[in-house]
C-alpha positions as CSV (number, residue, x, y, z in Angstrom):
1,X,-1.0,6.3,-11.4
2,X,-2.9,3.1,-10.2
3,X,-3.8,2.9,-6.5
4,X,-5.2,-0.4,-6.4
5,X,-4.4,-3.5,-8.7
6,X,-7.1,-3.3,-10.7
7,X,-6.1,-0.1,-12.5
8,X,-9.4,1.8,-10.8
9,X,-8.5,4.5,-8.7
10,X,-9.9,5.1,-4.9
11,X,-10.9,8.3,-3.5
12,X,-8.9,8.4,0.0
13,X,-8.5,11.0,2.6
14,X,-5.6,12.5,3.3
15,X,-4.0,14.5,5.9
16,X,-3.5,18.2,5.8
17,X,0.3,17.2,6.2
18,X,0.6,14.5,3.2
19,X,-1.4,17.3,0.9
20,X,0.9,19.8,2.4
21,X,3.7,17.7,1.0
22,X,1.6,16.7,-2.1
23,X,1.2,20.3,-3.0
24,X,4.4,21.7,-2.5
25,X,5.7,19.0,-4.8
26,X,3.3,20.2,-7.2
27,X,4.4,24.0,-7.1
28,X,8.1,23.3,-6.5
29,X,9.9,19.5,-6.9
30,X,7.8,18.1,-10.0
31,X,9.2,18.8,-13.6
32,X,7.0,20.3,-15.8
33,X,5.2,18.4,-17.9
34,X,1.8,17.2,-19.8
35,X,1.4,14.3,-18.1
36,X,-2.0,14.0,-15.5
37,X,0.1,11.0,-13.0
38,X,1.5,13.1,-10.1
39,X,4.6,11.1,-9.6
40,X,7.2,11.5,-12.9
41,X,10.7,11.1,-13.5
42,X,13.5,13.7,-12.8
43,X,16.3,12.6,-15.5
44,X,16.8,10.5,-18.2
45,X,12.6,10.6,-19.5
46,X,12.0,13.5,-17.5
47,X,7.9,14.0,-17.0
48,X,7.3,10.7,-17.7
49,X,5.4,9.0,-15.5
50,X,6.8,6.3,-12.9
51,X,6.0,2.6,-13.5
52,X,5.7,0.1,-10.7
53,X,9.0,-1.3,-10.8
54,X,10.5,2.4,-10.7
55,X,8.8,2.4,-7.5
56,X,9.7,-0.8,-5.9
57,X,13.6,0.0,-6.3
58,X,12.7,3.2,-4.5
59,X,11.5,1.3,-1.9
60,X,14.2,-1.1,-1.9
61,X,17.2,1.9,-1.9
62,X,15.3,3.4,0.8
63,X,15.4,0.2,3.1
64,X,18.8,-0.6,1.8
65,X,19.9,3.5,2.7
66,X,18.2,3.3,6.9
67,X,19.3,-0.5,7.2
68,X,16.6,-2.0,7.5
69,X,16.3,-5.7,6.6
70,X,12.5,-6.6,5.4
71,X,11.1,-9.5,5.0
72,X,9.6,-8.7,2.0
73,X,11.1,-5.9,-0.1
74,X,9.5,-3.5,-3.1
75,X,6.2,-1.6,-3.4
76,X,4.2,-4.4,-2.1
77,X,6.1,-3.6,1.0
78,X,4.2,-0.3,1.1
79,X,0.6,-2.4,0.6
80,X,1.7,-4.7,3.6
81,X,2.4,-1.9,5.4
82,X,-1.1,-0.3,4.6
83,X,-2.9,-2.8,5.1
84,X,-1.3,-4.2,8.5
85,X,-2.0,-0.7,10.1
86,X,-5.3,-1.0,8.6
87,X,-6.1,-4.3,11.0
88,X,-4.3,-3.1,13.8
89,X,-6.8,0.2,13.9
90,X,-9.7,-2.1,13.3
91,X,-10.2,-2.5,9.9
92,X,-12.1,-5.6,8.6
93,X,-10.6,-7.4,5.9
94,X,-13.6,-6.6,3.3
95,X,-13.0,-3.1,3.8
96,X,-9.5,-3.9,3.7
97,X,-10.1,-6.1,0.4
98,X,-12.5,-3.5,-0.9
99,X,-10.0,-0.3,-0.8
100,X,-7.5,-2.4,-2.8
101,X,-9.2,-3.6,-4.9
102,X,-9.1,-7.4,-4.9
103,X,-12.2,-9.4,-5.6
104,X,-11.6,-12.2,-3.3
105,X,-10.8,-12.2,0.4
106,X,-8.7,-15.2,-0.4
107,X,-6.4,-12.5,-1.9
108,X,-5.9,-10.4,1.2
109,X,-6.2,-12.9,3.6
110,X,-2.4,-12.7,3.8
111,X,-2.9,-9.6,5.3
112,X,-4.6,-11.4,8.2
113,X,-1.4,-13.6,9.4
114,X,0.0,-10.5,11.6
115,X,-3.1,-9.6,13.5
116,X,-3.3,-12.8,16.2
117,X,-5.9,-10.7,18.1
118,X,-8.1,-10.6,14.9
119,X,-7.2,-14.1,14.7
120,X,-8.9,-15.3,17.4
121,X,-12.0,-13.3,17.2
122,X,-13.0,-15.1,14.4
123,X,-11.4,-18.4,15.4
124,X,-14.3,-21.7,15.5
125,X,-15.0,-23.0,18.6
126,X,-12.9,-26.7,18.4
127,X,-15.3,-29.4,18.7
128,X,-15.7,-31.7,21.8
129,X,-14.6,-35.1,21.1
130,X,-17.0,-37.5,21.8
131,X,-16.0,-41.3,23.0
């Protein structure tokens, strides 16, 4: 599976409680399979791996299921998310660019629109006028 657009991966931390989950997936909910992605299909292909699209309609049942009317809806919903509780724990937007993998900050300066008190911090000093 892909975690960043480029198709690279990214060594990440987790928590004891999301590899917890992860492994108990592993031993217990996963189908068996050959295939190395961790997330696969239960029925129809079973074992085969996810795609992205697979994902985003998970993502969009799930908000559909608690009631929850997004702005924005699909998997990028989950790299919004990420990256918006990235900034509002301090996160720069390099490091925020570099872990998913974009080359330009251009790219994740959309990120940047919710954070206000970032904003500012990096906000020019307007220029006197002069008359």
């Amino acid at each position: 599976m892909r975690a960043r657009k480029t198709g690279h991966g990214a060594l990440l931390p987790l928590t004891v409680q999301v590899g917890m989950a992860l492994a108990d997936y592993l031993r217990h909910g996963r189908p068996d399979t050959q295939t190395r992605q961790v997330f696969v299909l239960h029925w129809l292909r079973t074992g085969a791996p996810i795609s992205g699209s697979i994902a985003g309609r998970a993502v969009d049942n799930a908000l559909r299921h608690a009631g929850i009317d997004a702005p924005m809806r699909g998997a990028n919903l989950l790299r919004h998310s990420l990256a918006t509780g990235l900034l509002e724990r301090g996160a720069s937007l390099p490091e925020i660019a570099d872990l998913f993998g974009h080359s330009s900050l251009a790219t994740t300066r959309i990120y940047a629109s919710v954070d206000i008190t970032a904003l500012r911090e990096v906000a020019l000093p307007w220029p006197e006028a002069t008359s």
